[in-house]
RODO-2510 file (C-alpha; in nm, 4 decimals, decimal comma):
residues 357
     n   res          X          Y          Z
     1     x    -2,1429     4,9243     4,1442
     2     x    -2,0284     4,5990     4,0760
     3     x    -2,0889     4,3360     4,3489
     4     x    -2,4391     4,2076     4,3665
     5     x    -2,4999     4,2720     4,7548
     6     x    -2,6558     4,6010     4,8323
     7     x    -2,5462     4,9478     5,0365
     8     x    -2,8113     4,9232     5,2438
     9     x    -2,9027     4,8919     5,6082
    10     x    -2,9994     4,5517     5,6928
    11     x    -3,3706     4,5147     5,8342
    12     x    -3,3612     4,6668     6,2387
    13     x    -3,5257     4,3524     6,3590
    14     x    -3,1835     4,1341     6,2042
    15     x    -2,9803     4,4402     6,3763
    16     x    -3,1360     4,3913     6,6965
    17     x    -3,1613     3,9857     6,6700
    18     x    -2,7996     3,9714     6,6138
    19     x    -2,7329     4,1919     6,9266
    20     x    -2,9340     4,0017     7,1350
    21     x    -2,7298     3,7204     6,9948
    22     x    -2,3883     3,8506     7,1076
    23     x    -2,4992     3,9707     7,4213
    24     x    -2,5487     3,6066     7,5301
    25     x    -2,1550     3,5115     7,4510
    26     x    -2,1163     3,2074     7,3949
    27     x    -2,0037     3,0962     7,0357
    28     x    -2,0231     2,7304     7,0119
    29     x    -2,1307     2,4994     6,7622
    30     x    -2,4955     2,5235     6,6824
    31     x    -2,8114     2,4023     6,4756
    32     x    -3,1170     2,5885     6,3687
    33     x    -3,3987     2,5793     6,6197
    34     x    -3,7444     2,4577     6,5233
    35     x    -3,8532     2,8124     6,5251
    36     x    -3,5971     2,8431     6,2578
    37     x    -3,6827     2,5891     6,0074
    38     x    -4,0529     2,7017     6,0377
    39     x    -3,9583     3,0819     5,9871
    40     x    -3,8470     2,8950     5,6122
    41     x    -4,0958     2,6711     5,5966
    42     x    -4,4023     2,9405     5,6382
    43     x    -4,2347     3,2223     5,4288
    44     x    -4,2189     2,9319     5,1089
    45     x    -4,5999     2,8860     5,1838
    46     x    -4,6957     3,2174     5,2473
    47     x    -4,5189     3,3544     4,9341
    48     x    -4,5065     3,1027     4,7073
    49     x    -4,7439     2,8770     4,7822
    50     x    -4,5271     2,6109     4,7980
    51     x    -4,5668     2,2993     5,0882
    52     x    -4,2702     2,1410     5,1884
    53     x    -4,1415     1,9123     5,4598
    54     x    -3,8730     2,0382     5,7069
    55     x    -3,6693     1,7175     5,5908
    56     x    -3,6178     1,8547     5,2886
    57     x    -3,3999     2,1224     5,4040
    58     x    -3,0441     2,1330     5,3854
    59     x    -2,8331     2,4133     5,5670
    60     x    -2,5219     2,5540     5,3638
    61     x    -2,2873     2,8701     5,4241
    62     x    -2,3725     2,9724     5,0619
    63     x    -2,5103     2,9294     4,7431
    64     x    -2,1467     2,9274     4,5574
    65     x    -2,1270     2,5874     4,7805
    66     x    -2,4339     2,4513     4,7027
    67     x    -2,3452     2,4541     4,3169
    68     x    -2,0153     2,3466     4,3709
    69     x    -2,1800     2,0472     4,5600
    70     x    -2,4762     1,9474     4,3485
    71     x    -2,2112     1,9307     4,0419
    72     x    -2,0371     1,6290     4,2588
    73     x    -2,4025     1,4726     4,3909
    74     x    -2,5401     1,4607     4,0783
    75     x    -2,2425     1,3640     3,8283
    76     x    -1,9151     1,1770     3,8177
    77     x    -1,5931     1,3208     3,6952
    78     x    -1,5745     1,3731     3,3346
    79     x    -1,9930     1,4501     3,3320
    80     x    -2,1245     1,7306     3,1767
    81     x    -2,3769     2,0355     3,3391
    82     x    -2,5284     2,2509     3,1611
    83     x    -2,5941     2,6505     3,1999
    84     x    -2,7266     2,8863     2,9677
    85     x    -2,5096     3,2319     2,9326
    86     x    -2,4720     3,5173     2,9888
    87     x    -2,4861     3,3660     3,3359
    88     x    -2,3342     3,4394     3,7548
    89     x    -1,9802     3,2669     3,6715
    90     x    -1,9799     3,0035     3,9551
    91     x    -2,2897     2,8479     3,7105
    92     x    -1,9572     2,7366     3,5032
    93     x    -1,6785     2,7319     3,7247
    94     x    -1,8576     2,5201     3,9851
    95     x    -1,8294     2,1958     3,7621
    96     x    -1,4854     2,2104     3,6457
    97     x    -1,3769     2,2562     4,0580
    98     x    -1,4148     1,8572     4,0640
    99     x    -1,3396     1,7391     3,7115
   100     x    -1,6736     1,8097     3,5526
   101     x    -1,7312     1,9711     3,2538
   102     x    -1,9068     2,2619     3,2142
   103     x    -2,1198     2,3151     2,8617
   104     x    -2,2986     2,6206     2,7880
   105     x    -2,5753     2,6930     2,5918
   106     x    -2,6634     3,0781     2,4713
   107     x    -2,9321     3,2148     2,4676
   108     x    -3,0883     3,4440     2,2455
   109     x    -3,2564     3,8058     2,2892
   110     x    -3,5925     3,7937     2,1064
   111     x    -3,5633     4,1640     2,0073
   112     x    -3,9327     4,1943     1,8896
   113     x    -4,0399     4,0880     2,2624
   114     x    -3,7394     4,2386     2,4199
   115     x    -3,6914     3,9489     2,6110
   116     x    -3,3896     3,6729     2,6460
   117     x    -3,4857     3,3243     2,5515
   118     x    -3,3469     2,9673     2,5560
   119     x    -3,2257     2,8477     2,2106
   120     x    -3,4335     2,5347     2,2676
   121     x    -3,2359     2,4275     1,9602
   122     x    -2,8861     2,4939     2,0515
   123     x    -2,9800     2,2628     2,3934
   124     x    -3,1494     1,9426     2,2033
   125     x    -2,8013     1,9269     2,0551
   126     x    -2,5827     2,0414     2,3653
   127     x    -2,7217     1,7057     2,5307
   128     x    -2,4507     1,3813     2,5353
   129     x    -2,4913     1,0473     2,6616
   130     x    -2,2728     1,1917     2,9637
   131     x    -2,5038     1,4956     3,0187
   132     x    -2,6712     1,4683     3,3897
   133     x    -2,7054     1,7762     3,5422
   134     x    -2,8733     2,1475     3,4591
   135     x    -2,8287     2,4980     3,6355
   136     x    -3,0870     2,7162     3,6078
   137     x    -3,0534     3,0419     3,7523
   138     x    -3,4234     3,1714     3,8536
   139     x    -3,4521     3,4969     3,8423
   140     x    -3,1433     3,4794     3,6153
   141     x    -2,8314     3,6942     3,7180
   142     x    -2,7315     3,8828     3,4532
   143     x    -3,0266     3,9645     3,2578
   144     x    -3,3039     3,9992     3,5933
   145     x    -3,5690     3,8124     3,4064
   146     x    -3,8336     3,6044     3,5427
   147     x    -3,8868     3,2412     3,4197
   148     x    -4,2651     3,2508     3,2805
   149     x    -4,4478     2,9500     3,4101
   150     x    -4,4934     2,7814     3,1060
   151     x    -4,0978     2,8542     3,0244
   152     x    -4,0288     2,6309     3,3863
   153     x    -4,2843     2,3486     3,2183
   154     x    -4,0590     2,3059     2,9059
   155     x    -3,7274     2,2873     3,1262
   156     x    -3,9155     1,9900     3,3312
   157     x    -4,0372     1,8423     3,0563
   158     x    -3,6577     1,8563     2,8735
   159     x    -3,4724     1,7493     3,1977
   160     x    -3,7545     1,4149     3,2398
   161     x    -3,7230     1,3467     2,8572
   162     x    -3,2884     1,3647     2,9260
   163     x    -3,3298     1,1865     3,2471
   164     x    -3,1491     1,5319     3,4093
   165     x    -3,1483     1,6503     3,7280
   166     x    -3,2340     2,0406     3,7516
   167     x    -3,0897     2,2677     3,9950
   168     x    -3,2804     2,6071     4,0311
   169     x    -3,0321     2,8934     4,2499
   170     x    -3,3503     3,0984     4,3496
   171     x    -3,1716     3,3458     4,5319
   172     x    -3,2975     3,6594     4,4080
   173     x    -3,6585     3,5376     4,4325
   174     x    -3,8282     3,7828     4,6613
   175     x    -3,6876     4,0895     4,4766
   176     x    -3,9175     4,0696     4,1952
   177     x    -4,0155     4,4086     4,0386
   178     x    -4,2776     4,3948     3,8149
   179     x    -4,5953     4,3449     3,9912
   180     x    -4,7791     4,1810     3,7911
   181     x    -4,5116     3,8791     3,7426
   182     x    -4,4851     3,5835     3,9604
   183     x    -4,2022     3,4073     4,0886
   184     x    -4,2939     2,9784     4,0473
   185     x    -4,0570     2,7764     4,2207
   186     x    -3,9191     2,5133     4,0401
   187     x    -4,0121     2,2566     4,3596
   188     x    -4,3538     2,3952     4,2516
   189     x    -4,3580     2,2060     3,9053
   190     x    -4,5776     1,8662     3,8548
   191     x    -4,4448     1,5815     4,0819
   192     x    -4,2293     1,3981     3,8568
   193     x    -3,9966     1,6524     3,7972
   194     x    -3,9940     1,7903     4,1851
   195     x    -3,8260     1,4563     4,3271
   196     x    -3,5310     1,5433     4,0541
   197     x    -3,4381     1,9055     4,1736
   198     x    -3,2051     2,0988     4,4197
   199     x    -3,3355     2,4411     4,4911
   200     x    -3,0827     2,6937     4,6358
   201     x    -3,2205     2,9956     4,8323
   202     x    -3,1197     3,2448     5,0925
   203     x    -3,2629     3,5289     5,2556
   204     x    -2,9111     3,6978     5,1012
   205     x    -2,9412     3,9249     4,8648
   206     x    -3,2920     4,0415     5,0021
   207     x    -3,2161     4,1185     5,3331
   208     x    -2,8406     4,2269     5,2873
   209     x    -2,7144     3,9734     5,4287
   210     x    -2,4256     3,7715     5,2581
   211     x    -2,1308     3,8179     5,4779
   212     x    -2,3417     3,6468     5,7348
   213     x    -2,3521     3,3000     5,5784
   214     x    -2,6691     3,1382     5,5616
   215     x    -2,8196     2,9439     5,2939
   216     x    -3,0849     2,6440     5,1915
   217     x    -3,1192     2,3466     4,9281
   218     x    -3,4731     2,2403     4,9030
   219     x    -3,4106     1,8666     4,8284
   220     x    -3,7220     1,6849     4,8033
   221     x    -3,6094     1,3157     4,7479
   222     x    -3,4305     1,1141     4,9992
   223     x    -3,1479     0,9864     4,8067
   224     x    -3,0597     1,2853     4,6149
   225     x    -3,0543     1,4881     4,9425
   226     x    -2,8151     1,1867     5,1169
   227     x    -2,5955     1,2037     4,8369
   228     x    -2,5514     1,5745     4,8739
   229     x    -2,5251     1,6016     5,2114
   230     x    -2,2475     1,2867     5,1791
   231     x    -2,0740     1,5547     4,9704
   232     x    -2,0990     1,8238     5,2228
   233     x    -1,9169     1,5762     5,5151
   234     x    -1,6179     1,6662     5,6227
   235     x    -1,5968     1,9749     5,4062
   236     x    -1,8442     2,2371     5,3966
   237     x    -1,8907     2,3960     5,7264
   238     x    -2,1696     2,4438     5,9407
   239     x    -2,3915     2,7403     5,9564
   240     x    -2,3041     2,9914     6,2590
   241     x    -2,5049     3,0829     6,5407
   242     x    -2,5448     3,4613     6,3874
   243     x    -2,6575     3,3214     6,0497
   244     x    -2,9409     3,0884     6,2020
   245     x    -3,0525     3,4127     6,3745
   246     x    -3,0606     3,6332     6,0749
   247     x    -3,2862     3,4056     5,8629
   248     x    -3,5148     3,3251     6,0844
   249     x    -3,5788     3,7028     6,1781
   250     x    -3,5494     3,7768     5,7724
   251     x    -3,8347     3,5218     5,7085
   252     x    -4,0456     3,5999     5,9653
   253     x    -4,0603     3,9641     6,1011
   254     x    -3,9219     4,1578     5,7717
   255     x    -4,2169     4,1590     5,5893
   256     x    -4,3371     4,5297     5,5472
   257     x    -3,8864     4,6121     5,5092
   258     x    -3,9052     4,3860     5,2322
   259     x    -4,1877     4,5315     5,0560
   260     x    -4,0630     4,9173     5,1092
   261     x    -3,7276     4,7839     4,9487
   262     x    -3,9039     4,6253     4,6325
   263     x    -4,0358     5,0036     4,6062
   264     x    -3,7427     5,1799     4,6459
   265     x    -3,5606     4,9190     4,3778
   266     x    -3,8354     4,9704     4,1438
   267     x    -3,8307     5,3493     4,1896
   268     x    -3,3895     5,3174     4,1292
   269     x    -3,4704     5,0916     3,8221
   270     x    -3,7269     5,3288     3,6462
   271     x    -3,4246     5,6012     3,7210
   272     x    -3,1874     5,4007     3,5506
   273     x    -3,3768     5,3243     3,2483
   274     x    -3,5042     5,6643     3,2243
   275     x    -3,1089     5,8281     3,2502
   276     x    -2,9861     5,6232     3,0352
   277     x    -3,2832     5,6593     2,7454
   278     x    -3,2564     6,0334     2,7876
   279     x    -2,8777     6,1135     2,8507
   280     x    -2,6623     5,7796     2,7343
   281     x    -2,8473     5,6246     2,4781
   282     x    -2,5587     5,4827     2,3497
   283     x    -2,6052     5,2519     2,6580
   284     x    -2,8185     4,9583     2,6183
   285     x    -3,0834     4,7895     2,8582
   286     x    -3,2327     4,5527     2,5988
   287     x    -3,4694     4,3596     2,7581
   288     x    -3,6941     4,4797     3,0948
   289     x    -3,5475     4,4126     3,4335
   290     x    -3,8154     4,2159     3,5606
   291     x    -3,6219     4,1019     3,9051
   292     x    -3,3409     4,1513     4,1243
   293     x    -3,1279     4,5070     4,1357
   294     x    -2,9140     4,4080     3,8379
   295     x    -2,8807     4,6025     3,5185
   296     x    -2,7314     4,3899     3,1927
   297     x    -2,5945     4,6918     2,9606
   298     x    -2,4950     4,6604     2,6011
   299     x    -2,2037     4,8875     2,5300
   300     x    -2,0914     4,7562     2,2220
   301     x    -2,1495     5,0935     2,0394
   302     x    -1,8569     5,2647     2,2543
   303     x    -1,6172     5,0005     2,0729
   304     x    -1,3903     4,9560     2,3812
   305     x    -1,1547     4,6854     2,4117
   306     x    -1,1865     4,6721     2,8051
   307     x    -1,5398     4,8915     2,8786
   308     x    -1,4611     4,7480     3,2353
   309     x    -1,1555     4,9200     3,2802
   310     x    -1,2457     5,2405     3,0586
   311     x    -1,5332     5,3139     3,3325
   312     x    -1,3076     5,2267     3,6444
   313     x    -1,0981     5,4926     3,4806
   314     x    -1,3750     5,7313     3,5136
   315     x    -1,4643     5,6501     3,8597
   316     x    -1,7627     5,3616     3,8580
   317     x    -1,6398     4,9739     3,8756
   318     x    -1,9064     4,7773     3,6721
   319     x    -1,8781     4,4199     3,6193
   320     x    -1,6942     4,2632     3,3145
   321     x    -1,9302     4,0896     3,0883
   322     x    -1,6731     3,8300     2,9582
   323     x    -1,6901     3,5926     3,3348
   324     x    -2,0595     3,5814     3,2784
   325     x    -1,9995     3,4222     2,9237
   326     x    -2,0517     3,7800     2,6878
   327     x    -1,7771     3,9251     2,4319
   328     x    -1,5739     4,1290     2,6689
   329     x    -1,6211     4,4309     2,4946
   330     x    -2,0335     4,4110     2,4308
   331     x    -2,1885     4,3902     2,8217
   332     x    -2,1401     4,5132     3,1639
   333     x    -2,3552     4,4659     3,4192
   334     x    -2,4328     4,7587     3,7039
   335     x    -2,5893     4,7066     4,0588
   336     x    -2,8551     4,9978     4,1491
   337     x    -2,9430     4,8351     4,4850
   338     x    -2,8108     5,1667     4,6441
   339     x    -2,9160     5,5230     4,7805
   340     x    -3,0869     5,7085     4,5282
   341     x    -2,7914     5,9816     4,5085
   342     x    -2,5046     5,7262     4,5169
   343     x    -2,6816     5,5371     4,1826
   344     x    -2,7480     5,9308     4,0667
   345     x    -2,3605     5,9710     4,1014
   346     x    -2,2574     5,6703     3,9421
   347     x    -2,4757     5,7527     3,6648
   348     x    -2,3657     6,0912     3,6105
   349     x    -1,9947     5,9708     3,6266
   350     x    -2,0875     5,6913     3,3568
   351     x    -2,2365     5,9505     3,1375
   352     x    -1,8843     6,1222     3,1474
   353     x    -1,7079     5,8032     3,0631
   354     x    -1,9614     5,7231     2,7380
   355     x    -1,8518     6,1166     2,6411
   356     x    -1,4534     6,0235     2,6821
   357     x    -1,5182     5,7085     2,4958
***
């Protein structure tokens, strides 16, 4: 219950799309068709209300690459980017793969809101002369929060005042759970900032789909989107036939899927908090999982060296906290974007790991 993709049928219309797909035979070299880019275009509209310009878009075979190459088209060696932990790990390995550096700033759970915060603080003084470059994860991966609007406001404001550039990695942001939360892309901000961002989506993690390969950056302005794709020549490949197919169908006939699967994660994430109130209190979910089908738990009251390897032992892999930027021993961080029984199992054989502890 570790890796964030899902055990979970992908949507029948991607199924039958892809079959369609092989039944013609031919694997060559490909691009999106226009029905494809529009597929992306309207769901951003639809959804988020958000207008963009088929130039903007950028096709990548994932959003680990698109970090790794915003780091290099926004900074020279020896820059600094900044993340704020816990955080997905490639948010701090990404930089140091071409001589970056990588500075992290953590944040802080506001216990009396229940809610993780930036240490607005801590960043004024994280910021150098050779700072140029921001990673904001949106929903954030670990702690499945949503950025509040006003939240996104202060980061734009910040990044203008620093003369940064802001990438948002969006890819969790049609799984959000609480219905009466919005998702605000960061392209969605007031002009000034929007012509100094990189957004990085995919229909991924919503439509089960990351083995397939087939990702976006939103890059608004023309020289920041040359730059990046200069980066890309020569070494990132191209996205395949099969991927094209899969996000177009994903953003334009999976609708009603997509909606009965925000249902069924809600329903797995009220389980979840509700077993582990009841039966492992010991077990921590501190602040509300807002988005995606990630669970941040505090564990520091079992006082294990390795909690990581204590559970394997016990028959349910959870990730380590420690790669996200947590003390080892305080956080692990549990997928329930599963069958109802298979999370009910892994829960049952956690509860028999806390008792062992």
């Amino acid at each position: 219950m570790w890796v964030a993709d899902m055990d979970f049928t992908s949507p029948p219309a991607i199924i039958k799309a892809l079959h369609r797909r092989v039944d013609h035979g031919i694997f060559g070299y490909t691009r999106p068709l226009k029905s494809t880019t529009d597929a992306v275009v309207d769901s951003l509209e639809q959804r988020y209300n958000w207008h963009i310009d088929p130039s903007w878009l950028v096709w990548l075979p994932g959003l680990v690459v698109g970090l790794n190459v915003t780091a290099q088209a926004c900074t020279q060696p020896g820059e600094e980017v900044i993340c704020f932990t816990p955080n997905y790990p490639p948010f701090m390995s990404a930089p140091k793969n071409s001589g970056r550096i990588s500075r992290t700033v953590p944040m802080v759970l506001n216990r009396g809101a229940r809610r993780w915060e930036i240490d607005w603080d801590t960043l004024e003084k994280a910021v150098t002369p050779k700072t140029k470059l921001i990673f904001l994860c949106h929903p954030h991966n670990p702690i499945s929060r949503i950025w509040r609007r006003d939240e996104l406001d202060q980061i734009a404001e910040f990044c203008l005042r620093h003369n940064l550039y802001l990438c948002s990695d969006e890819i969790h942001c049609d799984l959000i759970l609480d219905p009466t939360l919005l998702h605000f892309p960061i392209g969605t901000l007031d002009s000034q900032i929007t012509y100094k961002t990189i957004t990085l989506i995919s229909p991924s993690k919503t439509y089960n789909l990351a083995g397939i390969g087939a990702s976006l950056a939103i890059i608004p302005d023309q020289n920041l989107r040359s730059r990046f794709v200069c980066v890309m020549d020569g070494i990132v490949p191209l996205v395949n036939s099969m991927g094209y197919i899969a996000c177009e169908i994903a953003y334009s006939a999976c609708e009603p899927w997509r909606q009965a699967l925000i249902t069924y994660l809600r329903d797995n994430r009220d389980f979840l908090v509700d077993f582990l109130l009841k039966e492992v209190p010991v077990v921590k979910i501190e602040a509300p999982i807002e988005a995606t089908y990630l669970a941040w738990l505090n564990v520091e009251e079992l006082n294990l060296v390795n909690p990581v390897a204590h559970f394997e032992n016990h028959g349910i892999g959870l990730s380590n906290g420690a790669p996200f930027g947590a003390p080892q021993s305080h956080y692990v961080r549990l997928n329930f974007g599963c069958p109802r029984a298979l999370l009910a199992e892994g829960l049952r054989r956690l509860k028999s790991a806390v008792a062992a502890a």
